[in-house]
N, C-alpha and C positions, 0 to 999 in steps of 0.2 A: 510767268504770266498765266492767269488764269484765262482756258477759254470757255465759254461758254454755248455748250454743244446746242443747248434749246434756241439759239439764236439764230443758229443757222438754218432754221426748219422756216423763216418767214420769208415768205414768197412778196418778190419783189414786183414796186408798181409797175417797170416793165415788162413784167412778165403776162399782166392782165394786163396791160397795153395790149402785147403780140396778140394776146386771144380775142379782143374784142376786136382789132384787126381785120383778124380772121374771119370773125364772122360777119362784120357787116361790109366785107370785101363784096363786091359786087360780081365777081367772076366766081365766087365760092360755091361749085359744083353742091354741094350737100346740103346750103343753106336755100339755094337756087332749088331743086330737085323737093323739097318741104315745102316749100312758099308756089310753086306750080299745083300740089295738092290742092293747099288750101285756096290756091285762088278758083278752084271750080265749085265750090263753094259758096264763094265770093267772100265781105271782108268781114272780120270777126267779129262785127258789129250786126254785121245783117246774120251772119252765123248764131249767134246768141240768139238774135231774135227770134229767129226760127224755130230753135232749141226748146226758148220759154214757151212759146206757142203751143208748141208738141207736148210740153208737159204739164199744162192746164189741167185740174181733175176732170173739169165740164167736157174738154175737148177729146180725150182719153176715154173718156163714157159716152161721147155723141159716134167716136170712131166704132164702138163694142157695139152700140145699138145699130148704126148701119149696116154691118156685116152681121147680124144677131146670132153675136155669139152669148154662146148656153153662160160664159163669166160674168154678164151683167149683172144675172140676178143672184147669185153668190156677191158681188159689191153692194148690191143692195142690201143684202142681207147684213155684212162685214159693216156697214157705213149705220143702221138701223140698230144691229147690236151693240156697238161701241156709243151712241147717243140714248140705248136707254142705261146705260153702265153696267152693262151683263158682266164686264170683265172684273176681277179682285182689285178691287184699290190696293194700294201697296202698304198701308196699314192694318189691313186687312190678311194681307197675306203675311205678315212681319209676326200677328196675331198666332198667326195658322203655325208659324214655324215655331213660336218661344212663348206662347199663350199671354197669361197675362202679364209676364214679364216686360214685352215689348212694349209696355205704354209707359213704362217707367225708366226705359231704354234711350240715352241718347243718340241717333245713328250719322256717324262722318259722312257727310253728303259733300265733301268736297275733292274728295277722290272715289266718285261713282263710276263702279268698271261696267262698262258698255257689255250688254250682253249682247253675244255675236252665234249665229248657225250659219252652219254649211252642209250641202249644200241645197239651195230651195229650187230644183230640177222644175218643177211644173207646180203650176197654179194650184189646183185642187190641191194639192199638198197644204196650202195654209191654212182653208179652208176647214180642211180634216183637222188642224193644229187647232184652229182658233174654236171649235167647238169641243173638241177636247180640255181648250184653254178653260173653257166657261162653265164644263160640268165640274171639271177637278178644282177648280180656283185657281190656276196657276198663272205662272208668267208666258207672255210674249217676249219674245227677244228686240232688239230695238237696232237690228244691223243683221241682215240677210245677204248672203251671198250666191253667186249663182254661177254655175260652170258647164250649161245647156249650149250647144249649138247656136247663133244668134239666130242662122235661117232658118232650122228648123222651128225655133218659138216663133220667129214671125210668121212663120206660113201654117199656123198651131192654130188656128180657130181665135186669133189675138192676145196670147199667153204672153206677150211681149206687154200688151198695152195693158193686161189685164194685175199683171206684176208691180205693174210703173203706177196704176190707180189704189192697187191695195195699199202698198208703201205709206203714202199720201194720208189714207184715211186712216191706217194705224197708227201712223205716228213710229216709221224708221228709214234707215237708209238702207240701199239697196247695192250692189254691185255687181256689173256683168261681166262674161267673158269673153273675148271679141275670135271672131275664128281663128283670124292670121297668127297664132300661135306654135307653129311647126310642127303641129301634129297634122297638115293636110295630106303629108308625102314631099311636102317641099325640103323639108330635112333631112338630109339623107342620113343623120344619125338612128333617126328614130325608127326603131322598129321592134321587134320581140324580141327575146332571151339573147339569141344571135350576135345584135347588134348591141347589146349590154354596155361596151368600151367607149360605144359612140355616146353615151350619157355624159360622159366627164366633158364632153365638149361642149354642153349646155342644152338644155331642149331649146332655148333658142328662136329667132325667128331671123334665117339667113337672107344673106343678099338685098335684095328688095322688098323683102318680108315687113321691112320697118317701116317703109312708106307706106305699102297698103294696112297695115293697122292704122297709122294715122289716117287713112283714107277710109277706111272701115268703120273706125270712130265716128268720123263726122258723118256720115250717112246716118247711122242711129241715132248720134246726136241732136242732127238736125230733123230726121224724120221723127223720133219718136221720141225727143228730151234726156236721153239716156247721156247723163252725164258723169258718171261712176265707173271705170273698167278697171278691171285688171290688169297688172301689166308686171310681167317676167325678165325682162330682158333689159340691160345697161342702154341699147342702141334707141328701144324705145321709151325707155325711163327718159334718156336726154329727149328725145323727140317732144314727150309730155311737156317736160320744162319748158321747150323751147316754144309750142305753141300758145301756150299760157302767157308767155311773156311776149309774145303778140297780139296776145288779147281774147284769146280763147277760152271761154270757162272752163277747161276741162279738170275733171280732177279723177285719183287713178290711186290705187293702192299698191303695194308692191308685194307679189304673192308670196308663198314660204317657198314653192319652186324657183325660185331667184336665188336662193341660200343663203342669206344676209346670217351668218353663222357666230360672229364676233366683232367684238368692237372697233374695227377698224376696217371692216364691211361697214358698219354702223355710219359711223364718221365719214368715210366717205361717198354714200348714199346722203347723210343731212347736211354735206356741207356744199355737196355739188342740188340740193334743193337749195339753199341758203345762198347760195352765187345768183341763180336764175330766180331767187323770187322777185315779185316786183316789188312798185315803191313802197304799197304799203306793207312789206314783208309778206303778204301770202303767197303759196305753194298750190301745187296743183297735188304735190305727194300728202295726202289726206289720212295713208294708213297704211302701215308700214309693219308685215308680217316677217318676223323671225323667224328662222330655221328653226325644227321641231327639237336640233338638238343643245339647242341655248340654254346655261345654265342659268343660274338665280343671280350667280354675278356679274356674268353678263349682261342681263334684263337691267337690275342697277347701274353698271355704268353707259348702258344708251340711253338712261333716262336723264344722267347726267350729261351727256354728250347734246341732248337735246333741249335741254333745260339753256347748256350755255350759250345754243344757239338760236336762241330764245323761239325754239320753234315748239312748247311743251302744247299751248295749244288747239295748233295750225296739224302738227302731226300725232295722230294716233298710235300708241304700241300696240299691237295685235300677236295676242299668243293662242296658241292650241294649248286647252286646256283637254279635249279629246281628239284624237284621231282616228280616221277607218279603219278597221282591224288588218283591212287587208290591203298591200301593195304601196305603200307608203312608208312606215315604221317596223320597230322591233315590236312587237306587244309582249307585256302589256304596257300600255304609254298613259300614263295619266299627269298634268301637271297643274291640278289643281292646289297642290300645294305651294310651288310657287309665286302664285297668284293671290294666293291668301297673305302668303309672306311679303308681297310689295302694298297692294291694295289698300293700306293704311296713310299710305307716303307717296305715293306714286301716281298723276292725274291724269287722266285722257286712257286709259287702257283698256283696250276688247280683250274679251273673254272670249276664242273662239269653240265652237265646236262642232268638230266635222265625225263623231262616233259616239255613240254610247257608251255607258258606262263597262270597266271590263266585266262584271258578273252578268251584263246582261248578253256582250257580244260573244263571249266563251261558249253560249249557251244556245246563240239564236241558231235558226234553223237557215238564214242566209246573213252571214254577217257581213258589215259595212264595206264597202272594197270601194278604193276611189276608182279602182278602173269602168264602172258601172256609168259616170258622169261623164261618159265618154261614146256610149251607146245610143243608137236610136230610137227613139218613142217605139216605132213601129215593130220593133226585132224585140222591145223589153214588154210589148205586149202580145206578140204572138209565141212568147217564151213564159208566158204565165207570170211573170217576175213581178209587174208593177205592182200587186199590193206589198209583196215583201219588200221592194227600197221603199215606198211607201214607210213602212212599219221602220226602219232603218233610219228616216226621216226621224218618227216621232220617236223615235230611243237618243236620238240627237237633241230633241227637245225636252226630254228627260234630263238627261248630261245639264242643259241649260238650267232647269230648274233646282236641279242640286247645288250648282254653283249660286245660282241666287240663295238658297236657303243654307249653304255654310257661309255665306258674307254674312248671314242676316246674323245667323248665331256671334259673329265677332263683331258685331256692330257695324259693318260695311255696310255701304248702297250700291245700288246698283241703277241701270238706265236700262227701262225696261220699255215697249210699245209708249210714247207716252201720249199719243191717244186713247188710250185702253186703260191706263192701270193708272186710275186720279191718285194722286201722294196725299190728299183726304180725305177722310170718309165722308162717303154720300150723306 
């Protein structure tokens, strides 16, 4: 008798019986201790509301003008130059890269890879970006990330609100980093060289660390519409799902420090989003960043693992195509070839880029370090440092605009600002 081994792998309907069970047991300590957050809040309906409110462009620029902060008129400016079309249209720039080739070129616009920077530390950084953008002709990216302190940008002259309005008027998404992340001291793993062993146990956000993110969230969410975080860790990954499918907008990407390394990290990261989405199949997991050391067939079969679960385009793949030179990787780490090698066949995927390219970081005079995203405003300006991450910034923007112009050379698109960069000529 033959048996058949793949049979055995189907999980039985008692089994999601027990667990639904569970959860909407009414003495369920964990279920209880999440739904006590949110109810200070109040309920996810009034929570939304509030959220929208907060994220209004008018309302976001009436909060900059009553505190007058110096970012108003940088928005004005950003909102001013984007309506008289200062920035390259994308035929324009397709022009720039393959001359007059490019009009006789057909380009696949239906696996346009997201261009994605990391990380957007302070405001004036885009600012500096987008005027650069408009002398050189170049691209804007269309997905910004950000790994600042939350209290420190909010208590920053309004860099929180000022973030959440440029977004808006460029035309991208945004993503923040929430503090409760286990780098306060609440982790006893974490610390310098010393504590090194303590890493394999995760960075983590221990004990009650899961709740106050979720509690963290909704304060920004509801004070200032910030509905985009990051999030590292399995405890709060389920937490995400589990407010969402209480009716929570939130949505949350899952960072490369998670280590989703192989496809069965994969599978069961999308299939436990695939349990918790709601009726109409959406997810709160919007973007979904791979381990920097995932290969080319790897990347191929999450897309397939994601495809079957028909989540291709609810979830984002998010790759490092650069990383910081320093404290993260081996250098030199480039992956921009694998990206070229899926980017014909493969839909919904970021481009990320957290370094310059390697000739230029080999070279610079402070190269990229992620531990930098970690520092104080006040200590990286009384350390002379800020124009150099500055300059580390735009060598990331750089990285960005290479990837747009080797897609362009293969016929690929890309998503770039798309309030900035019109797809026809003026």
């Amino acid at each position: 008798m033959t048996v058949d081994l793949r049979e055995r792998l189907r999980i039985p309907g008692s089994a999601l019986k027990e667990v639904n069970d569970f959860l909407l047991d009414p003495k369920n300590p964990v279920v209880n201790d999440l739904l006590r957050v949110v109810k200070k809040y109040g309920t996810p309906e009034k929570i939304n509301a509030k959220a929208q409110e907060a994220r209004k462009l008018p309302n976001l620029l009436n909060r900059l003008r009553k505190m007058k902060s110096p970012y108003l008129k940088d928005l004005e400016w950003l909102a001013a130059e984007r309506d008289k079309g200062s920035f390259v249209s994308i035929p324009e720039f397709r022009q720039k890269v393959l001359g007059k080739k490019a009009d006789r070129m057909k380009f696949n616009e239906k696996t346009a890879v997201i261009l994605e920077i990391s990380a957007l530390q302070y405001f004036p950084w885009l600012i500096t970006e987008a005027k650069q953008a408009i002398e050189n002709k170049e691209i804007m990216p269309s997905r910004y990330i950000r790994v600042r302190k939350m209290k420190e940008q909010e208590a920053d002259q309004g860099d929180i609100l000022a973030i959440a309005a440029a977004m808006q008027i460029v035309g991208a998404s945004h993503v923040e980093t929430l503090d409760t992340k286990g780098t306060d001291g609440s982790n006893v793993h974490l610390g310098g060289p010393a504590t090194i062993t303590g890493y394999f146990g995760g960075v983590g956000q221990p004990n009650d660390h899961a709740l106050q993110y979720i509690d963290e969230f909704l304060y920004f969410y509801t004070n200032y519409g910030v509905k985009q975080v990051l999030n590292i860790n399995p405890g709060t990954v389920l937490l995400g799902y589990m407010i969402y499918k209480l009716g929570i907008d939130m949505e949350f990407k899952i960072s490369v420090f998670m280590g989703n390394d192989n496809p069965y990290s994969v599978l069961w990261t999308l299939m436990t989003a695939k349990l918790f989405s709601r009726r109409d199949g959406s997810t709160p997991l919007v973007g979904f960043n791979l381990s920097n050391s995932v290969n080319l067939e790897t990347l191929e079969t999450t897309a397939k693992i994601r495809k079957r679960l028909d989540l291709v385009d609810k979830v984002r793949i998010e790759h490092h195509i650069t990383e910081t030179w320093k404290s993260i990787v081996r250098q030199p780490y480039n992956a921009r070839g694998d990206l070229l090698a899926i980017a014909d066949h493969v839909p919904n995927v970021a481009a990320k880029h957290e370094g310059g390219e390697i000739k230029v970081e080999e070279k610079c005079k402070h190269p990229s370090d992620i531990l930098d995203y970690f520092r104080d405003k006040r200590e990286i300006i009384e350390s002379g440092d800020m124009p150099l991450l500055e300059q580390n910034y735009l060598d990331k923007h750089e990285s960005v605009n290479v990837t747009a112009e080797e897609l362009t050379k293969k016929g690929l698109s890309f998503v770039a600002a798309w309030n900035l960069h019109a797809k026809k000529r003026a």
